[in-house]
C-alpha positions in Angstrom: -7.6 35.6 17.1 -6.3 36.7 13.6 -7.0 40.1 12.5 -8.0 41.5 8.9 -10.0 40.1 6.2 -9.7 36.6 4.8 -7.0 36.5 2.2 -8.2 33.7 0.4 -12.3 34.3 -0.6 -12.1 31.7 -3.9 -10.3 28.8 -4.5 -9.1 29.6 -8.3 -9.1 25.8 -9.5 -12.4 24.9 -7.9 -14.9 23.3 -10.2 -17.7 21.4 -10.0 -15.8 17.7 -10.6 -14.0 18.3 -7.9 -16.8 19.6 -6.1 -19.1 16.4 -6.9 -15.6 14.1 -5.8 -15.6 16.0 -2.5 -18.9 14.9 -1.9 -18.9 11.8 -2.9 -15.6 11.0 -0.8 -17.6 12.8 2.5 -20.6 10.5 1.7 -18.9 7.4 1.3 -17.0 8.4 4.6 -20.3 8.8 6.8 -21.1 5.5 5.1 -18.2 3.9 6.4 -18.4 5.2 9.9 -22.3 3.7 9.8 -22.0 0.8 8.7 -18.3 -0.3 10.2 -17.6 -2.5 7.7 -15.1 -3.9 5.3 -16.5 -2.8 2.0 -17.9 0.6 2.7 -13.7 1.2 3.9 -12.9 -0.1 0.7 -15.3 2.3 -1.1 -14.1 4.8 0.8 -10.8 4.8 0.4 -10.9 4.5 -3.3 -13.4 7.4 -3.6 -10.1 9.3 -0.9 -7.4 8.2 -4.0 -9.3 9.5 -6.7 -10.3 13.0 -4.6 -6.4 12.9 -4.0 -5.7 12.6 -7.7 -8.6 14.6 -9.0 -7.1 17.9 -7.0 -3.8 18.4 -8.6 -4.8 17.4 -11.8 -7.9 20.2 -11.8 -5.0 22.6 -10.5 -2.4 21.9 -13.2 -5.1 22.1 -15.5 -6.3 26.0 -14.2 -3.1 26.8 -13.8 -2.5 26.0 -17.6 -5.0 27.6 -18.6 -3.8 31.1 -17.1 -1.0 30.3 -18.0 -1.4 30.3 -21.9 -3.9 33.3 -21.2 -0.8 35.4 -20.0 1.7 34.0 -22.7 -0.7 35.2 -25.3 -1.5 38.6 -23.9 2.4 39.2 -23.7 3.4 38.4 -27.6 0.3 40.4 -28.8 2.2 43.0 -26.7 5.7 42.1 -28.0 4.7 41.7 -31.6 2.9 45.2 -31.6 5.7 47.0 -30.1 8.5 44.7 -32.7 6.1 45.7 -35.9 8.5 46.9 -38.5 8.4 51.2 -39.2 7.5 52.6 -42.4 9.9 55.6 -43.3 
């Protein structure tokens, strides 16, 4: 049994396009496992390789995002402390 609260409450590159691929991929999986048949697997696992693509993209794309957040925090911060003196 682990102990201590869950570390991870929010996925930080959620959205809802990946949300709506997630469910489309679960849906066309219970429609596979229904009907047992050739196309729904195809459906299926073309609905699997664009989940699989949609996730990193969505997560270089957030991460990105913080990035250039960050970057731009730190040279307002760099050019106030390089401003030029008056004597």
């Amino acid at each position: 049994m682990s102990q201590g609260p869950c570390r991870h409450k929010e996925t930080w590159w959620w959205n809802e396009e990946v949300a709506e691929a997630a469910r489309e991929k679960k849906k066309k999986y219970g429609n596979w496992k229904k009907e047992n048949s050739s196309e729904a697997r195809k459906e299926y696992k073309k609905s699997r390789q664009n989940t699989k693509r949609l996730f990193p993209q969505q997560m270089r794309r957030k991460e990105g995002i913080c990035n250039l957040r960050v970057y731009s925090e730190l040279f307002v911060k760099v050019a106030y402390f390089n401003l030029p003196t008056e004597n």
